[in-house]
C-alpha positions as CSV (number, residue, x, y, z in Angstrom):
1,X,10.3,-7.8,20.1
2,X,13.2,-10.4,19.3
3,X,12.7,-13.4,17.5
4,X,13.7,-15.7,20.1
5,X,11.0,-13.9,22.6
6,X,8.6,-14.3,19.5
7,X,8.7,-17.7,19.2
8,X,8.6,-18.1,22.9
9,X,5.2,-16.5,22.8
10,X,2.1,-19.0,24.1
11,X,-0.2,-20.8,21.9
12,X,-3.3,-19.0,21.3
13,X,-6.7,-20.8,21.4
14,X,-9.2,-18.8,18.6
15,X,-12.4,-18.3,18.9
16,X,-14.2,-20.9,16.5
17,X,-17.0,-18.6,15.7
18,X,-14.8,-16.1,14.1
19,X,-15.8,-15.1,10.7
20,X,-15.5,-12.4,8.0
21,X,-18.8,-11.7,6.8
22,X,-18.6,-8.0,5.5
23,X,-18.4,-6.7,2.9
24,X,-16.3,-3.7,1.7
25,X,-17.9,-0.4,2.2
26,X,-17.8,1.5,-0.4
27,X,-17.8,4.6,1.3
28,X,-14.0,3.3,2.3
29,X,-13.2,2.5,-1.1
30,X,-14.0,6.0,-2.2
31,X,-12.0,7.3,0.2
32,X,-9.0,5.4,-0.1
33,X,-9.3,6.0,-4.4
34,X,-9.3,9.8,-3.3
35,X,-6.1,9.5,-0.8
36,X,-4.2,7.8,-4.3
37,X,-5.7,10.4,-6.3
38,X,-3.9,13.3,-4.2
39,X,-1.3,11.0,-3.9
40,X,-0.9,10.6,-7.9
41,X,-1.2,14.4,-8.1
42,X,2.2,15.2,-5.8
43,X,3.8,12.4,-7.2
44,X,2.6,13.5,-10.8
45,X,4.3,16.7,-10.0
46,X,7.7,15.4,-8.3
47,X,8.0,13.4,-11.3
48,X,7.6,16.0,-13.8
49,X,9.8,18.4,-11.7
50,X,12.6,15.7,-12.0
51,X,12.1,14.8,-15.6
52,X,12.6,18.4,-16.1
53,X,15.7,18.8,-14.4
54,X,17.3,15.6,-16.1
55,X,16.3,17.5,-19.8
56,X,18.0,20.3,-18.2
57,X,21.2,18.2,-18.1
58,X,21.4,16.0,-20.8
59,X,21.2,19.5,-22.7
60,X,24.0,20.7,-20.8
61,X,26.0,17.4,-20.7
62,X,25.5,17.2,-25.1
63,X,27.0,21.0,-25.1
64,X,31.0,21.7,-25.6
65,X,30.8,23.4,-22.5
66,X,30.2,20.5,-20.6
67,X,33.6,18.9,-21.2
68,X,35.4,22.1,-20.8
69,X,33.6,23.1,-17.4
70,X,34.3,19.4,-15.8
71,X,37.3,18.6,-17.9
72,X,35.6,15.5,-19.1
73,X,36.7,13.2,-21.8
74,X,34.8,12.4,-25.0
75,X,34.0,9.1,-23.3
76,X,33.0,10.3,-20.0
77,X,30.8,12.8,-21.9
78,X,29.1,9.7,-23.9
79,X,29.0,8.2,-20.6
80,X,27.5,11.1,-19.1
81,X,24.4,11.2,-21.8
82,X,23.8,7.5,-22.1
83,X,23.2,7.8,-17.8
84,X,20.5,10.6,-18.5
85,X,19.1,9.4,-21.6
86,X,18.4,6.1,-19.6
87,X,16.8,8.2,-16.7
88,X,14.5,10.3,-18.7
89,X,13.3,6.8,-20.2
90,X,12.4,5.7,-16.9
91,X,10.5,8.8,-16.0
92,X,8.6,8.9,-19.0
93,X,7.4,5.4,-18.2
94,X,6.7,6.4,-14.5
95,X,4.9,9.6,-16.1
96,X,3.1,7.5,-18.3
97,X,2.0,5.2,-15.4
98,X,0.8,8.0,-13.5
99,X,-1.2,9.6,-15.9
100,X,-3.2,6.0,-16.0
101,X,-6.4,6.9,-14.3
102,X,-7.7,3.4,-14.8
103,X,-5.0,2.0,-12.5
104,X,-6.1,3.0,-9.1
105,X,-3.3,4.2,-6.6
106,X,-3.6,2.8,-2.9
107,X,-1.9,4.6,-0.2
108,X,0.5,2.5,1.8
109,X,-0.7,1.5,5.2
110,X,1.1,3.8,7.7
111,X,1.7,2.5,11.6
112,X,-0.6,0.2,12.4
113,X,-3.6,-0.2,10.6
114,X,-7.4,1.1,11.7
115,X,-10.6,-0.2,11.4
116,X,-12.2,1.2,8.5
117,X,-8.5,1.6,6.6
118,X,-8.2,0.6,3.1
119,X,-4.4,0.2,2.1
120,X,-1.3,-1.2,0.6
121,X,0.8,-3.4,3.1
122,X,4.5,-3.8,1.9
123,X,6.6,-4.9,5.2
124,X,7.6,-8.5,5.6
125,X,6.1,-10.1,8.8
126,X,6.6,-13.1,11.1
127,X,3.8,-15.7,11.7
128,X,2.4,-15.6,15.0
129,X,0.6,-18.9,14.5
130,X,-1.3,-20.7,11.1
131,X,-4.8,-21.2,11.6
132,X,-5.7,-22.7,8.1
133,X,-4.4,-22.3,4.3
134,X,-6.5,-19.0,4.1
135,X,-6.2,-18.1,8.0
136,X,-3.2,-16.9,10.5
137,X,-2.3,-14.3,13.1
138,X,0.6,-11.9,12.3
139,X,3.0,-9.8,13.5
140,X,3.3,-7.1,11.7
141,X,6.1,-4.3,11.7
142,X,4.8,-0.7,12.2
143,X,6.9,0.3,9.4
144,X,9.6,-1.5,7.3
145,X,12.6,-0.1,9.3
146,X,10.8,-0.5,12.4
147,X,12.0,-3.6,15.3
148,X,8.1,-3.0,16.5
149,X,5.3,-5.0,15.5
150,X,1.9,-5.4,16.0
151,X,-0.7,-8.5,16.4
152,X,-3.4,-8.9,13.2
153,X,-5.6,-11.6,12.4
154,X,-5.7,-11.9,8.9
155,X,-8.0,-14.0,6.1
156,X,-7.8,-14.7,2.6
157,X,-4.2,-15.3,2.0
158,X,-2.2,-18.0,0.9
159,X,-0.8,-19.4,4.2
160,X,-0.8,-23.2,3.1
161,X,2.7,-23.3,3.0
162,X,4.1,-20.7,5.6
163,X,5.6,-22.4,9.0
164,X,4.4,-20.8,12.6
165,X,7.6,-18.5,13.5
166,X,9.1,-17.8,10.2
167,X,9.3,-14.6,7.9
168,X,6.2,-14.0,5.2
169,X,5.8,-11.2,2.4
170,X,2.6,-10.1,3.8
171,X,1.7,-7.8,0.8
172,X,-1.1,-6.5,-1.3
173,X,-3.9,-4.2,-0.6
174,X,-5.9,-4.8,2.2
175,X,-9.0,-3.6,4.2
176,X,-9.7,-3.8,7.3
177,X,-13.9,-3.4,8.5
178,X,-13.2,-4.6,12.3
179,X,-11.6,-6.3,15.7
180,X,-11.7,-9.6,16.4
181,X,-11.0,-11.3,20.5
182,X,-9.4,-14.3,20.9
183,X,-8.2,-16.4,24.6
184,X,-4.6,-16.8,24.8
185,X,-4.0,-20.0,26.9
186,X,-3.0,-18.4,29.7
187,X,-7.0,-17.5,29.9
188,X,-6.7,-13.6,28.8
189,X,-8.6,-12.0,26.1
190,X,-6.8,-10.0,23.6
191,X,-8.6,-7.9,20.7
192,X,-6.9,-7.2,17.7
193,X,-7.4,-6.1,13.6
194,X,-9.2,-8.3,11.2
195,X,-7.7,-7.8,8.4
196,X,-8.8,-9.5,4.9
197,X,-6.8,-9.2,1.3
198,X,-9.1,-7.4,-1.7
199,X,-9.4,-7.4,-5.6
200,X,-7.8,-4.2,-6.0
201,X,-8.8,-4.3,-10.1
202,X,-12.7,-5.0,-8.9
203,X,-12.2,-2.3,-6.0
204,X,-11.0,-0.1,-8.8
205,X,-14.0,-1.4,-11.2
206,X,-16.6,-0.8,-9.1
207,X,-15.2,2.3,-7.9
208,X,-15.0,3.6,-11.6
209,X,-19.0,2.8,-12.1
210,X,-20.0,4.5,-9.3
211,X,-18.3,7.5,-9.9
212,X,-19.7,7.3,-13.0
213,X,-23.1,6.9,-12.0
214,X,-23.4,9.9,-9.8
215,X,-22.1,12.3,-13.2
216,X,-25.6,10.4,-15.0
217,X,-28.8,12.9,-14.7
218,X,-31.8,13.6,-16.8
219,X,-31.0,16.3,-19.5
220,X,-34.1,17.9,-21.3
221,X,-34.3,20.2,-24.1
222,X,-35.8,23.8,-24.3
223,X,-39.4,22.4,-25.0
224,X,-39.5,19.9,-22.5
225,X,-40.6,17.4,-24.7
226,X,-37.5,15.1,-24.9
227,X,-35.2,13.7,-22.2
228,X,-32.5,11.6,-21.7
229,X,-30.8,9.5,-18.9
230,X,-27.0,10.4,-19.4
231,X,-23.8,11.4,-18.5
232,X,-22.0,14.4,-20.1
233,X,-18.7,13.6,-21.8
234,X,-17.5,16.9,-23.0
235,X,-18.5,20.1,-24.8
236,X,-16.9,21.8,-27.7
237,X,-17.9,24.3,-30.3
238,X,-21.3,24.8,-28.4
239,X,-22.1,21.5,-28.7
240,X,-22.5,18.9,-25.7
241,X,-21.5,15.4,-26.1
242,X,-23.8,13.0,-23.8
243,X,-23.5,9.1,-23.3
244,X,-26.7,7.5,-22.6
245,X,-27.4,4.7,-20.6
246,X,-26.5,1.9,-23.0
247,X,-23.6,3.4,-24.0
248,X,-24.1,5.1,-27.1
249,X,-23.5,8.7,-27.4
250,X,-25.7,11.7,-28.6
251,X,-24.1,15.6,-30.0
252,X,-26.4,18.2,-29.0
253,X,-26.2,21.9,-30.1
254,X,-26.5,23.8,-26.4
255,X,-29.2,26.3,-27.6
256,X,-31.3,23.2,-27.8
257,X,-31.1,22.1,-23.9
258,X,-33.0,23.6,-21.5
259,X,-31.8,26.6,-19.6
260,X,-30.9,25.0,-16.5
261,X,-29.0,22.2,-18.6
262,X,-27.2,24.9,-20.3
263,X,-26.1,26.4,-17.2
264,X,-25.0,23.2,-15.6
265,X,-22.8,22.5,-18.5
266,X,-21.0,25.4,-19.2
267,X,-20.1,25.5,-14.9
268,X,-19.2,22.1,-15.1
269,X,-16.5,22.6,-18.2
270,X,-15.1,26.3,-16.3
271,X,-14.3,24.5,-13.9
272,X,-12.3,21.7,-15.5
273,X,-10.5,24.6,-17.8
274,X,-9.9,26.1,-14.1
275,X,-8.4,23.0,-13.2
276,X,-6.1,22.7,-15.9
């Protein structure tokens, strides 16, 4: 769609009983945290891949042989390592970034978006029409190379100063729960995605407790006289580190938790030793 035909496009009459009133499900959340989670994982691994290979050449590129294999100056061989050295600095801060489990990675929103889709939008769009400061229907590219676009309404942005017609960063991580139908003024109905910005850092907080929630469970010793609401933060030495409820931590020996305890413990730390 051209800009010209864009603008050429009639105005469109919104239903005034439109309204956002769900909230995020956090089912969705979860899912979306565990798309970025195998998404950090490949990426973890591309970046270690390359950080390897750039240590493989600043070690060739510091060696005699370098200069003699490339007939290379002195300079172009300082050259040479300063390039590198900057390089592996950037990777180790990328590495370091992605080994930050408290920053949550979104996927980016591929094509158009789908109900029940939690993702990162990053593609510049045209406004259809301003509705309010909060409010306005979009067209959105499919992709950031693409000519095609597609029609969203979307809430809770900053539209107070954007002008119908005209280019806006539309970007951030979004959700989208459902469809909305409006009447064009040529009398025809046309549904499209409601789409609504999110708190990616609450997302990511509330996302964290929950998770951590479902590790808490009753632990009892080998008497079955004493028990405790808690989450298990590690064993070592054949001693199991628990985190009650309020936060402060307890160091039990394993002999002294029941046997089903014991069990659950030593299968939950095989498998993260499998994992690693």
């Amino acid at each position: 769609m051209s800009y010209r035909l864009l603008l050429s496009l009639p105005i469109l009459l919104l239903d005034p009983h439109l309204a956002f009133s769900q909230e995020v499900d956090s089912r969705l959340i979860s899912l979306a945290f565990e798309r970025g989670e195998a998404e950090r994982r490949v990426l973890l691994k591309d970046t270690q891949e390359e950080m390897d290979d750039a240590k493989e050449s600043l070690s060739y590129e510091k060696s005699p042989q370098y200069r003699t294999d490339l007939d290379r100056s002195a300079q172009d061989q300082r050259a040479a390592i300063a390039r590198t050295q900057l390089k592996i600095e950037e990777l180790e801060r990328r590495l370091t970034s992605l080994k930050d489990t408290d920053s949550p990675i979104i996927p980016d929103v591929i094509g158009e978006i789908d109900v029940g889709e939690i993702g990162l939008w990053r593609y510049t769009t045209t406004v259809r029409q301003k509705i309010s400061d909060r409010e306005a229907l979009l067209d959105v590219k499919v992709n950031q190379d693409s000519r095609r676009t597609y029609l969203v309404y979307a809430q809770g942005y900053d539209f107070s100063t954007v002008v119908d017609g005209r280019a806006y960063a539309f970007t951030g991580p979004v959700v989208c729960l459902e469809t909305t139908t409006y009447t064009t003024a040529l009398g025809t109905s046309k549904t499209v995605p409601l789409v609504k910005s999110m708190n990616l850092a609450e997302a990511a907080a509330k996302e964290k407790a929950r998770r951590k929630n479902e590790r808490r469970r009753t632990w009892s010793d080998a008497t079955g006289a004493f028990s405790v609401s808690a989450i298990l933060l590690s064993y070592e030495n054949g001693k199991a580190t628990l985190e009650r409820e309020d936060g402060t931590t307890i160091t039990v020996p394993i002999g002294k938790l029941s046997k089903s305890d014991q069990d659950i413990v030593r299968k939950q730390f095989a498998k993260s030793k499998a994992k690693d």
